[in-house]
Residue frames as qw, qx, qy, qz and C-alpha x, y, z in Angstrom:
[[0.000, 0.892, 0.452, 0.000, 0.00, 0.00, 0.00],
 [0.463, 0.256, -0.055, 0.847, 1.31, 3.20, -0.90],
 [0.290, -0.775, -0.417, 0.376, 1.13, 6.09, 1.13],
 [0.279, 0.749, 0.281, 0.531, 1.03, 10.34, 0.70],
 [0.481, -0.225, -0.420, 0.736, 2.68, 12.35, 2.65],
 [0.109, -0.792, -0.459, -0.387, 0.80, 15.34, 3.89],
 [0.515, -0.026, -0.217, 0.829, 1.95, 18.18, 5.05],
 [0.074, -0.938, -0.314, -0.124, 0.06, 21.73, 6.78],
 [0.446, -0.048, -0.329, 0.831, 1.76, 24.80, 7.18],
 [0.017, -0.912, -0.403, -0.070, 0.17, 27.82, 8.65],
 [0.495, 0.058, -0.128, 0.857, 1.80, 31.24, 8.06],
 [0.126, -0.911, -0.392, -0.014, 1.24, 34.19, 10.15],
 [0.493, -0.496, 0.174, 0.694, 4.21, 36.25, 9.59],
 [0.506, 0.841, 0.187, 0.044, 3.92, 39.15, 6.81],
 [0.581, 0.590, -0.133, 0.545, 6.58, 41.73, 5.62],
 [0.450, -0.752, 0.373, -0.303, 7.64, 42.67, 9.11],
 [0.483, -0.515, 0.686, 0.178, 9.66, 39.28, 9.10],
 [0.636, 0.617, -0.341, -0.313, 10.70, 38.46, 5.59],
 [0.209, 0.367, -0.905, 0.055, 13.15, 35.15, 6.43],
 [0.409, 0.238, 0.742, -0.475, 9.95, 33.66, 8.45],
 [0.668, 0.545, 0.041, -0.505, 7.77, 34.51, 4.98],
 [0.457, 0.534, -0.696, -0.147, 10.82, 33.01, 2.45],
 [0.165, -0.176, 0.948, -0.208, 11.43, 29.95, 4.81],
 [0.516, 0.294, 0.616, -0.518, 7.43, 28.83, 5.16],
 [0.662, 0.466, -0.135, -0.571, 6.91, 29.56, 1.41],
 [0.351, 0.581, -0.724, -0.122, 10.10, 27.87, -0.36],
 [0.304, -0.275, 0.847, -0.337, 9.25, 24.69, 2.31],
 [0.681, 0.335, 0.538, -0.366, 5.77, 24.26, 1.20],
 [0.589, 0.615, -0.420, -0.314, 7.32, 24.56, -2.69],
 [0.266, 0.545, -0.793, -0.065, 9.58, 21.88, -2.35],
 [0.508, 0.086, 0.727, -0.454, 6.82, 19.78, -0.32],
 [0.710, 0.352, 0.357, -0.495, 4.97, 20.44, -2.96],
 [0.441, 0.650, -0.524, -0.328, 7.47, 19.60, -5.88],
 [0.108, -0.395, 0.869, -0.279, 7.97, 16.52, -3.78],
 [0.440, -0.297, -0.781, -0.330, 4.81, 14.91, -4.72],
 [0.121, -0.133, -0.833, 0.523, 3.87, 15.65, -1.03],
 [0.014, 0.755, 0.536, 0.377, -0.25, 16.99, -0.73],
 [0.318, 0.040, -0.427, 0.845, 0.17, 20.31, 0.72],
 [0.228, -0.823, -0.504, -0.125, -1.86, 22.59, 2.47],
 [0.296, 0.286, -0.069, 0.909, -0.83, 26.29, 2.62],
 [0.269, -0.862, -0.392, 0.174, -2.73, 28.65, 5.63],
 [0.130, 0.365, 0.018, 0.922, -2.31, 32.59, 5.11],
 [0.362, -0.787, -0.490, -0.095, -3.50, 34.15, 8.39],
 [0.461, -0.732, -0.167, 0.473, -2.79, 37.26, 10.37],
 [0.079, 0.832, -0.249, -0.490, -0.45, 39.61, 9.33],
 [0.432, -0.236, 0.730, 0.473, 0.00, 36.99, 6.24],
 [0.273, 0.584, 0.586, -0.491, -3.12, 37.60, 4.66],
 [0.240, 0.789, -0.119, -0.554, -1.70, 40.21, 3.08],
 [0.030, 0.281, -0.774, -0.567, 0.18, 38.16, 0.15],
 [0.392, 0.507, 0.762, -0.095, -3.33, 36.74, -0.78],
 [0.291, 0.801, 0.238, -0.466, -4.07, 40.12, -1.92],
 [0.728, 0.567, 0.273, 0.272, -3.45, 40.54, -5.95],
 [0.123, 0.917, -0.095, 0.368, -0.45, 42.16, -6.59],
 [0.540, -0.802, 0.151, -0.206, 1.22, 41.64, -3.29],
 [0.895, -0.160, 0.341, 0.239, 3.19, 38.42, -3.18],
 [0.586, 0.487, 0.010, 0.647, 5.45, 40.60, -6.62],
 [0.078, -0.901, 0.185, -0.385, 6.04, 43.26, -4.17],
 [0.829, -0.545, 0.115, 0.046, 7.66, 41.01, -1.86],
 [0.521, 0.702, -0.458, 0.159, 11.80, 41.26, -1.70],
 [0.723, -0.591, 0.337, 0.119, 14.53, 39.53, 0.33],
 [0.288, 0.671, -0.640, -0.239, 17.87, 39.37, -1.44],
 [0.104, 0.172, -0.979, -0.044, 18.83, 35.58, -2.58],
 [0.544, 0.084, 0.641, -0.535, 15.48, 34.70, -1.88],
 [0.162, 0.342, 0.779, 0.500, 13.09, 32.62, -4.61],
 [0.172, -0.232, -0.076, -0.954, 10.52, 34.41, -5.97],
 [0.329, 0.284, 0.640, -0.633, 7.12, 34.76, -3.85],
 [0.655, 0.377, -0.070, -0.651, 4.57, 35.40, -6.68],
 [0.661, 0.157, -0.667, -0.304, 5.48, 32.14, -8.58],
 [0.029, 0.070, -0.842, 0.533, 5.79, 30.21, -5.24],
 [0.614, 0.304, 0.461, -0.564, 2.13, 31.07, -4.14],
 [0.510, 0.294, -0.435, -0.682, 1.36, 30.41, -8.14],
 [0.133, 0.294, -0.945, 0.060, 2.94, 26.70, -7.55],
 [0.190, 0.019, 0.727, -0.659, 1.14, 26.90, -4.48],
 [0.529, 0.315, 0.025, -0.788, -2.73, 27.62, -5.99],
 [0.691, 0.326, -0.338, -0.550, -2.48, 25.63, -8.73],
 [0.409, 0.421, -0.792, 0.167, -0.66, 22.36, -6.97],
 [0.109, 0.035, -0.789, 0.604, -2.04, 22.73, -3.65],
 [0.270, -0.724, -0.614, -0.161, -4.39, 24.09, -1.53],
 [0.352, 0.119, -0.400, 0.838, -3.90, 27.33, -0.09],
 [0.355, -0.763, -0.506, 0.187, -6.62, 28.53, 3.01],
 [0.025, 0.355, -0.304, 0.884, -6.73, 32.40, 3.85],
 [0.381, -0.672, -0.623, 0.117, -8.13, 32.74, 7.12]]
């Protein structure tokens, strides 16, 4: 019997701690490139990269990008704003 690994993450860290936002995304990408099923939560002061637009405003040097990340994320996963 094969088994799926499943995986939740909930971020609640916005642009007030950018290595807490880059870590949480870039995890659930590589979960999700990993065949694993993810499940992405945006709550609190994360919220905000839900909004259109946002997630390309996002910088941290060396970081991947955020906007294709969530894209990954949407169209791969499952991502939950609360």
């Amino acid at each position: 019997m094969s088994r799926t690994a499943n995986l939740v993450i909930k971020l609640t860290a916005g642009l007030e701690a950018p290595e807490r936002v880059s870590q949480a995304f870039s995890v659930a990408s590589a979960a999700l490139a990993s065949g694993v099923n993810v499940s992405f939560w945006l709550t609190g002061d994360a919220a905000y990269f839900a909004v259109p637009g946002k997630a390309e405003e996002f910088e941290l040097p060396h970081a991947a990008n955020l906007s294709d990340q969530l894209a990954a994320l949407v169209s791969g996963g499952r991502v939950v704003l609360c």
